[in-house]
Every structure is written in C-alpha cells, then in structure tokens.
N, C-alpha and C positions, 0 to 999 in steps of 0.2 A: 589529564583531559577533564573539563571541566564542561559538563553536562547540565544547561540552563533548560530551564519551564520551556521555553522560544524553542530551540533545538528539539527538544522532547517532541513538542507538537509539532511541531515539522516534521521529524521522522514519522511520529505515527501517523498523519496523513496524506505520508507520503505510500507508508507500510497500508494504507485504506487503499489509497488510488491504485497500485500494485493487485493486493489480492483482488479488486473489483476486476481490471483487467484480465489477469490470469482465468475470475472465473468466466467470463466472457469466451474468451478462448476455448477452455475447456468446453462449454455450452456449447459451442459452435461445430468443435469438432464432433461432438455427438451429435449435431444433428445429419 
C-alpha cells in the first residue's frame, strides 16, 4: 500500500472534520 502526500491530507482532514463533529456531540450532550 502506497501512501502519497494527497491521501495523507485527505485522511487528516478528514481525521479534523470527524474529531470537530464528535466534539460537537459531546458538547451537546452536556448541555
């Protein structure tokens, strides 16, 4: 499996938009 720059920054902002969502969530359910 051959892991390019392109893929790299895809997953990690994809791994961004994910953890933003989750903490959303979490916020939410506290309040």
């Amino acid at each position: 499996l051959i892991t390019t720059p392109i893929k790299r920054g895809i997953d990690f902002t994809r791994g961004k938009q994910i953890r933003t969502i989750y903490i959303m969530v979490i916020r939410q359910g506290y309040s």
